[in-house]
C-alpha positions in Angstrom: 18.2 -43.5 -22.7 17.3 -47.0 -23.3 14.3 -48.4 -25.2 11.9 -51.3 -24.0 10.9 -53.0 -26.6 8.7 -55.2 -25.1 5.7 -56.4 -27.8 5.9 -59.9 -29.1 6.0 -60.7 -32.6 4.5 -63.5 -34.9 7.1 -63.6 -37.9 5.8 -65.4 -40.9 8.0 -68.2 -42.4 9.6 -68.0 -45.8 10.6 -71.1 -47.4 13.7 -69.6 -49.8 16.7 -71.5 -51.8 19.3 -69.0 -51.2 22.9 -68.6 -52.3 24.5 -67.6 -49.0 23.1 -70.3 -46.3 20.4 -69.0 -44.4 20.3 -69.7 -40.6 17.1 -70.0 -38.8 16.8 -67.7 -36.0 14.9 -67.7 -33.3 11.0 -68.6 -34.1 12.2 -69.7 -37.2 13.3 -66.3 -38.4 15.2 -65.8 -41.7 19.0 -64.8 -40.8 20.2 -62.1 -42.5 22.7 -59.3 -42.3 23.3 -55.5 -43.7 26.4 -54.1 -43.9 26.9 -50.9 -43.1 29.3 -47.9 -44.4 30.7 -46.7 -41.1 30.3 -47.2 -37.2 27.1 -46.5 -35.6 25.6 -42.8 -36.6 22.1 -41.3 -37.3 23.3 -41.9 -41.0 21.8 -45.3 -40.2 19.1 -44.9 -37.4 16.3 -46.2 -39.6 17.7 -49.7 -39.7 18.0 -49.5 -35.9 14.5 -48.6 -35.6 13.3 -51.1 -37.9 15.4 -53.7 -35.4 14.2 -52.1 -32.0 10.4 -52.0 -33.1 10.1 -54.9 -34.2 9.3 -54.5 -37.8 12.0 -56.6 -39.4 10.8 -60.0 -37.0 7.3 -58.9 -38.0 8.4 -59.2 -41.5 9.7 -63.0 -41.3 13.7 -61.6 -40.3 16.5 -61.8 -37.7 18.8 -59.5 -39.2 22.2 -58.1 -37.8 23.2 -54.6 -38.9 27.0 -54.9 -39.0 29.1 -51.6 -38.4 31.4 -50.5 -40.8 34.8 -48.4 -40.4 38.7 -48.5 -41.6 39.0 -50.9 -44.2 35.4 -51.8 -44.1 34.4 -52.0 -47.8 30.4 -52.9 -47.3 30.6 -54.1 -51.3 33.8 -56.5 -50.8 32.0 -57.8 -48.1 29.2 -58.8 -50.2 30.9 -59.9 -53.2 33.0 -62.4 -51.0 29.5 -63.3 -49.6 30.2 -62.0 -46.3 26.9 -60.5 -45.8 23.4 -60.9 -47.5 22.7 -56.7 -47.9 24.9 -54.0 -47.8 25.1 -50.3 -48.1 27.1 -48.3 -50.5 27.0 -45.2 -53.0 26.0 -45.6 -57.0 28.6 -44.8 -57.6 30.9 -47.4 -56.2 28.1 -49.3 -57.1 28.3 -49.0 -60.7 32.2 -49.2 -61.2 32.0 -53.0 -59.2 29.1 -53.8 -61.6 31.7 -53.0 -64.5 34.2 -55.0 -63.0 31.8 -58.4 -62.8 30.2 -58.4 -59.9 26.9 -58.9 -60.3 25.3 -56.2 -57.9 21.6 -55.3 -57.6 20.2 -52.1 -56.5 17.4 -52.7 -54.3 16.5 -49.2 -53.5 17.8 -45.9 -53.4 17.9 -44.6 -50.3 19.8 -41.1 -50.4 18.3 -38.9 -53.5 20.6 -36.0 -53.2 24.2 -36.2 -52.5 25.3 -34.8 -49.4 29.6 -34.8 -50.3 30.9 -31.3 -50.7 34.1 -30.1 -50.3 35.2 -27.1 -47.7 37.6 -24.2 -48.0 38.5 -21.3 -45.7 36.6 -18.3 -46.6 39.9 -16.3 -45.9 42.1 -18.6 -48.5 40.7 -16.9 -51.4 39.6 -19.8 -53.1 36.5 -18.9 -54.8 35.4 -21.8 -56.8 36.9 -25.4 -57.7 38.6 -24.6 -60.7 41.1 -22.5 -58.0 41.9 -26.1 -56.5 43.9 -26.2 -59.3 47.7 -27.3 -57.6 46.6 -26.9 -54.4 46.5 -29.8 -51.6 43.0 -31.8 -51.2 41.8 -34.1 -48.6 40.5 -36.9 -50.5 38.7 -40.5 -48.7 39.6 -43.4 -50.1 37.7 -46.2 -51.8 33.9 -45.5 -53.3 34.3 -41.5 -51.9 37.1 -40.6 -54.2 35.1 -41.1 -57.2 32.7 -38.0 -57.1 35.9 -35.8 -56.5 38.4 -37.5 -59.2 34.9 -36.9 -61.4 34.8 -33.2 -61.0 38.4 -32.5 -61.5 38.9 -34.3 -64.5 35.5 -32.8 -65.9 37.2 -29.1 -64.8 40.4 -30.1 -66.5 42.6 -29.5 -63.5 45.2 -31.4 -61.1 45.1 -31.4 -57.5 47.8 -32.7 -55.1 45.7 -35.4 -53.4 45.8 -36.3 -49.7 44.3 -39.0 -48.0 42.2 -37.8 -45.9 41.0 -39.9 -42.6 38.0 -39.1 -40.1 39.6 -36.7 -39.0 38.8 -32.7 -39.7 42.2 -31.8 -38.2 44.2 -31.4 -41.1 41.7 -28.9 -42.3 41.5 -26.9 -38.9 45.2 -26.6 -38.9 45.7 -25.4 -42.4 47.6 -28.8 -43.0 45.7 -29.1 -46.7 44.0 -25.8 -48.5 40.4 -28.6 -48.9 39.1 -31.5 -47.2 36.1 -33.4 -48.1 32.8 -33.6 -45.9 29.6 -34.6 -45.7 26.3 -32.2 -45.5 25.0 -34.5 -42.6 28.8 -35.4 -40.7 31.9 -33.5 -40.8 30.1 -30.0 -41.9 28.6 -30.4 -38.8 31.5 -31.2 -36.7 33.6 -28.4 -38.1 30.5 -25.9 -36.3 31.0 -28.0 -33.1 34.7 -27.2 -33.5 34.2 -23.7 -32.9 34.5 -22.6 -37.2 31.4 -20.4 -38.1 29.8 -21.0 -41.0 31.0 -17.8 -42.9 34.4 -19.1 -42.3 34.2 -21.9 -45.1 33.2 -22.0 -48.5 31.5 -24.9 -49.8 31.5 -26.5 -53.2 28.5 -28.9 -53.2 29.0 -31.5 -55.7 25.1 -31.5 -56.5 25.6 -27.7 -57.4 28.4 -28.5 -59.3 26.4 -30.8 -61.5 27.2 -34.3 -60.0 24.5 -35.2 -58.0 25.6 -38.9 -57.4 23.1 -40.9 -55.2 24.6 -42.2 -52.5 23.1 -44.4 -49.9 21.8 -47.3 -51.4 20.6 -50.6 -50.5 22.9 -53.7 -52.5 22.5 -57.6 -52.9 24.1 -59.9 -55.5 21.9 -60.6 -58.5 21.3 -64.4 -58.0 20.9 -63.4 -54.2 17.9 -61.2 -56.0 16.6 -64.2 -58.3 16.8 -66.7 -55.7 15.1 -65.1 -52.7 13.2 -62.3 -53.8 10.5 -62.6 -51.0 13.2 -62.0 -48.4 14.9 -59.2 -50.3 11.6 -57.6 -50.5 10.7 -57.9 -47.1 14.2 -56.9 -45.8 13.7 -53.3 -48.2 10.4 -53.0 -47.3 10.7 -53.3 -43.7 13.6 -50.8 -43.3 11.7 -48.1 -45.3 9.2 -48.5 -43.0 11.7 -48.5 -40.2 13.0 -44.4 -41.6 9.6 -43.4 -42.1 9.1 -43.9 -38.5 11.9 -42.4 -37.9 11.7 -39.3 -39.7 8.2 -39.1 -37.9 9.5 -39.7 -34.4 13.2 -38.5 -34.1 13.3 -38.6 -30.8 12.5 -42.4 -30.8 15.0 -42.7 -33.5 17.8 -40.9 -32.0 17.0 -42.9 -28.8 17.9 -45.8 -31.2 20.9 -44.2 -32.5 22.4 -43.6 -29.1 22.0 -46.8 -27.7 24.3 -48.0 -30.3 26.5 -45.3 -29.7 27.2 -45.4 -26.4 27.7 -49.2 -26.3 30.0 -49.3 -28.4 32.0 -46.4 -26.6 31.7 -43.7 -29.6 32.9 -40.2 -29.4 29.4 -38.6 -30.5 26.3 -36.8 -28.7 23.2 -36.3 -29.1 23.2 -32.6 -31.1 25.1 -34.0 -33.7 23.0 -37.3 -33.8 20.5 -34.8 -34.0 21.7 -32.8 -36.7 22.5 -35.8 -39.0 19.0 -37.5 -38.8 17.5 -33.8 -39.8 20.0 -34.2 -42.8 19.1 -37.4 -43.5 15.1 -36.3 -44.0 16.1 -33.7 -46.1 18.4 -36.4 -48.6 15.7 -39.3 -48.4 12.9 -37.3 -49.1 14.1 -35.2 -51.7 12.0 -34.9 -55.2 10.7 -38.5 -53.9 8.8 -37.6 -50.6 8.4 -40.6 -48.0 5.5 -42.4 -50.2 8.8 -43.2 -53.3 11.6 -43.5 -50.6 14.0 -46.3 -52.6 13.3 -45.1 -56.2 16.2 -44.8 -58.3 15.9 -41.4 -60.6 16.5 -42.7 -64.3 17.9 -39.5 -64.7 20.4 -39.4 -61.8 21.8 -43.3 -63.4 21.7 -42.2 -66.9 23.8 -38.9 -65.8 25.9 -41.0 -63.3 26.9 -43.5 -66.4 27.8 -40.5 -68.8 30.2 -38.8 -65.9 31.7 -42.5 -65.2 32.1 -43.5 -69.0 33.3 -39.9 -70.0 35.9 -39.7 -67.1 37.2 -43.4 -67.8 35.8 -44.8 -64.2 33.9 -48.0 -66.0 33.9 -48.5 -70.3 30.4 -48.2 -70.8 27.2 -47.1 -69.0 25.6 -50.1 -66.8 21.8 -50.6 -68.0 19.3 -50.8 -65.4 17.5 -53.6 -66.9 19.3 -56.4 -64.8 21.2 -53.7 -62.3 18.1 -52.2 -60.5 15.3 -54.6 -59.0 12.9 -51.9 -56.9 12.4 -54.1 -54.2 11.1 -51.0 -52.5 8.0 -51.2 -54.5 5.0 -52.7 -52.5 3.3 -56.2 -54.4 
């Protein structure tokens, strides 16, 4: 299914001083790119959409959404000013910021985090504090904070296992818990042929760490010297998910045309399944008119977990670390 996008836009021009060079694209279009967290998935459809309809040339921008994968980190790619945007958990987010490097959020995109972590119902693990010794599936990078978090606030030690994108491991018995996502590898374990009273799962949200994920990331003087395009480039892709969310079957049309270019092993149920998740973790508290706020709650909890557990030496004020470029002027 291929879509024909066929309506021609007149972008307006935006004269900016910026601190990566911007390129003029076609029609004198502001170049810019996103960075995202993983190869083409649903997890990202409303940035396709905002591309396919148009709405990101109607807003002044040629942008290139970049896929992500193995050794992909989207926020070392924008602190070696390899990209202009880039997607990324608070988390992560917060522990660069500690570091030095000046990140702004520019919206929050997820609101509720999706990462949980799955047992066999038949192993007899009945809550997280029995992880205790056991073998774990852990990712690497920005995802092994939220799990490293809850065991050190449970006080117990887990042999740790670097887990890939694979759910294999798990299905063989080859660690007692692997890591997954409401919206991803949940899923795929049901496609596997695992019913879903043949896992536990420990949501990290239940378990008191509800960590925002998703978000949208630019470098501070990035923020101060372009804020128009910033601003537009938020703007536009919020616009891009509400379409989405109100016409999946656009979206996912998006989302599979990416796909199957770039040869994935994917199909449309599952697509389906994650952009329904995706709704659910956008929307949540905020609705669709807030998509991109950042909960003061969720940072101020996020900083005490992160300073408590050792992950950054003290909490990161939002004064100069989140800009709302969601907010319409």
């Amino acid at each position: 299914m291929r879509l024909r996008v066929g309506m021609i836009y007149i972008a307006a021009v935006f004269v900016v001083c910026a601190l990566l060079p911007v390129q003029a694209g076609a029609g004198g279009l502001a170049k810019v790119s996103l960075q995202l967290q993983w190869v083409h998935q649903a997890q990202f459809a409303g940035f396709y959409l905002a591309q396919d309809l148009g709405l990101y040339r109607k807003a002044g921008l040629e942008v290139e959404l970049r896929p992500g994968g193995p050794g992909i980190e989207p926020l070392s790619e924008l602190a070696t000013l390899r990209c202009d945007f880039a997607l990324s958990w608070l988390s992560q987010a917060l522990v660069m910021r500690s570091k030095g490097v000046d990140l702004v959020n520019l919206a929050q995109l997820v609101q509720r985090s999706a990462l949980m972590l799955v047992v066999f119902s038949d192993s007899g693990i009945r809550n997280v504090k029995e992880l205790d010794g056991r073998t774990v599936g852990l990712w690497q990078r920005q995802f092994g904070v939220p799990p490293r978090a809850l065991f050190a606030k449970l006080g117990i030690q887990v042999n740790e296992v670097s887990q890939s994108v694979s759910m294999a491991p798990f299905l063989q018995r080859a660690v007692d818990a692997a890591t997954a996502m409401l919206y991803n590898e949940y899923h795929q374990l049901y496609q596997a042929g695992v019913d879903r009273d043949e896992i536990t799962v420990f949501d990290f949200a239940e378990q008191g760490l509800n960590f925002p994920e998703d978000g949208i990331y630019t470098l501070e003087e990035t923020w101060e010297q372009r804020p128009q395009v910033c601003r537009a480039f938020v703007q536009a892709s919020l616009e891009g998910w509400r379409q989405a969310f109100i016409n999946q079957e656009l979206a996912l049309a998006s989302v599979m045309k990416r796909v199957d270019a770039a040869h994935l092993a994917s199909n449309l149920a599952h697509q389906r399944w994650m952009l329904k998740s995706m709704k659910d973790l956008y929307t949540h508290r905020v609705g669709t008119v807030l998509m991109g706020q950042l909960s003061p709650y969720d940072l101020l909890q996020l900083n005490r977990v992160l300073v408590n557990q050792g992950f950054i030496p003290e909490p990161i004020e939002a004064k100069d670390f989140v800009a709302e470029a969601w907010r319409q002027q």
